[in-house]
N, C-alpha and C positions, 0 to 999 in steps of 0.2 A: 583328843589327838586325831586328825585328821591321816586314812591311811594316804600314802604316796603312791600315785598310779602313774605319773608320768616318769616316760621310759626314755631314755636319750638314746638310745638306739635304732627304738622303734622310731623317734619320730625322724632319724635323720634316713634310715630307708625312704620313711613316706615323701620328705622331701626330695632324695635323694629318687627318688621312682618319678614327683611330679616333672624335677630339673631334667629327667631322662628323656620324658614321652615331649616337652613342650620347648627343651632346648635353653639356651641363655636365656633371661626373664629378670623383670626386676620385682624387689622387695613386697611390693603390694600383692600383683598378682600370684607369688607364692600363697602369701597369706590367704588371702580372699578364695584361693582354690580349696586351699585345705580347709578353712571356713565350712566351706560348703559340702565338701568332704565328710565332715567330722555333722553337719549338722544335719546330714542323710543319713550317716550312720545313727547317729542318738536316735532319728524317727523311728526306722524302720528295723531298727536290731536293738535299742534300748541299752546300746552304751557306748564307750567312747573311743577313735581310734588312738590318739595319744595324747589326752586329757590334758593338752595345756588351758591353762587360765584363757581365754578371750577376754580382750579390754576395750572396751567402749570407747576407740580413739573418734578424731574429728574424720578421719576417710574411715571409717567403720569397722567392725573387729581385726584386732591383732594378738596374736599366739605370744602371751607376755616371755616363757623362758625361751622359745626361740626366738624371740625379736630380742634379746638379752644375748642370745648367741651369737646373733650376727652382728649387734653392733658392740660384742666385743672383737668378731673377728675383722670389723673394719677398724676398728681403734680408739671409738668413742662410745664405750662401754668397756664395765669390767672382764678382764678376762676368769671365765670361771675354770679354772683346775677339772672340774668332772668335764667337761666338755671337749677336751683334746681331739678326742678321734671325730667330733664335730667340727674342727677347727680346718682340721686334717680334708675332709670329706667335698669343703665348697672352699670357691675363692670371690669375691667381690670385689668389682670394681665399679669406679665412678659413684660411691659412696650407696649405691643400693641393686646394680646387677650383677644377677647369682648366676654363677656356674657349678654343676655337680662337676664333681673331680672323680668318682669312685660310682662304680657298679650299685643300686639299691641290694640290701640283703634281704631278700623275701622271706626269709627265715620268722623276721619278726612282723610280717605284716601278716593276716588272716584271709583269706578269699574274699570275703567280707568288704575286707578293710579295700583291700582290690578295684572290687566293681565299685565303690561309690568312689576314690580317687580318682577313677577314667571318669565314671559319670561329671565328677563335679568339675574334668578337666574339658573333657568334650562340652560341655555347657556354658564355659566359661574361658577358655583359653585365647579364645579371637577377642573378647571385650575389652578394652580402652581400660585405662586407668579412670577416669569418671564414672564409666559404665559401672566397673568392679564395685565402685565407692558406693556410688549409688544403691546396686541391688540389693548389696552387703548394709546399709543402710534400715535392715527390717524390723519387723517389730521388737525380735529380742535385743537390739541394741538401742532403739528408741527406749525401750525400758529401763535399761540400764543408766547411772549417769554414767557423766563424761569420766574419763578413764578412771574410770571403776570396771570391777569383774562385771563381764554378762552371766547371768543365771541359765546353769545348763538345761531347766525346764522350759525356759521361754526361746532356748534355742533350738528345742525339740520341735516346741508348737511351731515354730518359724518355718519348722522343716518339714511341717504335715502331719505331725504325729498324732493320733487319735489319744482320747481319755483311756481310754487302756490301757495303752502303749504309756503314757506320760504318768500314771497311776503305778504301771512297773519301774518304771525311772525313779521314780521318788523312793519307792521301798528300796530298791536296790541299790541308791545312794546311801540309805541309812542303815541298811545290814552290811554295806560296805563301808562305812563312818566317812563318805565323801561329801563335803559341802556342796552343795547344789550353785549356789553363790558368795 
């Protein structure tokens, strides 16, 4: 039995914190920020801000249960029930720009979680939708097949992480029963 780490709260802060600082945006670059967000954190702290699946799409990783959130909140996905106060939080129009509705709650995000959000927003927020696809494009999705899970080790190394670092990630996957991929 795999434990469940991801937190629908947490991760609609973190969205709700990236929609705050970079304003209207569409679908990718949410993604692709938090991407790189999540793949700073694994490097340099050795674990995850809100552990969704990434999936090796053709424009390069996408956050499978929020990309499930939002295209039920645009209509062409399921609506899931635990996701209400996610529903509640963005609005989307023209079938992929997002609008925060609601204040981020800091409550659930960690200082941590913080500085590599800005870092990964400051780095990346001026880039182009190709650009995004492109850099997002790295090794741990080359690894992966096409929309299949990315391995959260290979999205470590993507991010810099030293053998140490990636040697803690792996134990701490397995004394915490989380599939790596």
């Amino acid at each position: 039995m795999v434990k469940e780490v991801f937190n629908i709260e947490k991760a609609k802060a973190a969205l709700l914190f990236i929609t705050q600082k970079i304003g209207e945006t569409d679908l990718l670059k949410i993604f692709k920020i938090l991407y790189f967000a999540e793949q700073k954190h694994l490097a340099k702290y050795g674990n995850l801000i809100i552990a969704d699946r990434y999936i090796a799409m053709k424009n390069g990783p996408v956050p499978s249960k929020i990309y499930d959130f939002f295209k039920g909140l645009r209509g062409d996905g399921y609506v899931i029930s635990e996701a209400e106060s996610f529903y509640k939080a963005f609005e989307i129009t023209n079938g992929y720009v997002v609008t925060g509705k609601e204040e981020p709650n800091f409550d659930y995000l960690s200082k941590s979680n913080i500085v590599c959000i800005e870092d990964a927003i400051r780095e990346n927020h001026t880039l182009n939708f190709q650009q995004l696809s492109d850099k997002s494009h790295d090794d741990a999705w080359k690894n992966a097949y096409r929309d299949d899970a990315i391995n959260y080790i290979d999205i470590a190394k993507a991010g810099g992480a030293n053998d140490e670092m990636l040697k803690y990630i792996n134990e701490y996957f397995e004394i915490a029963n989380i599939e790596i991929a």
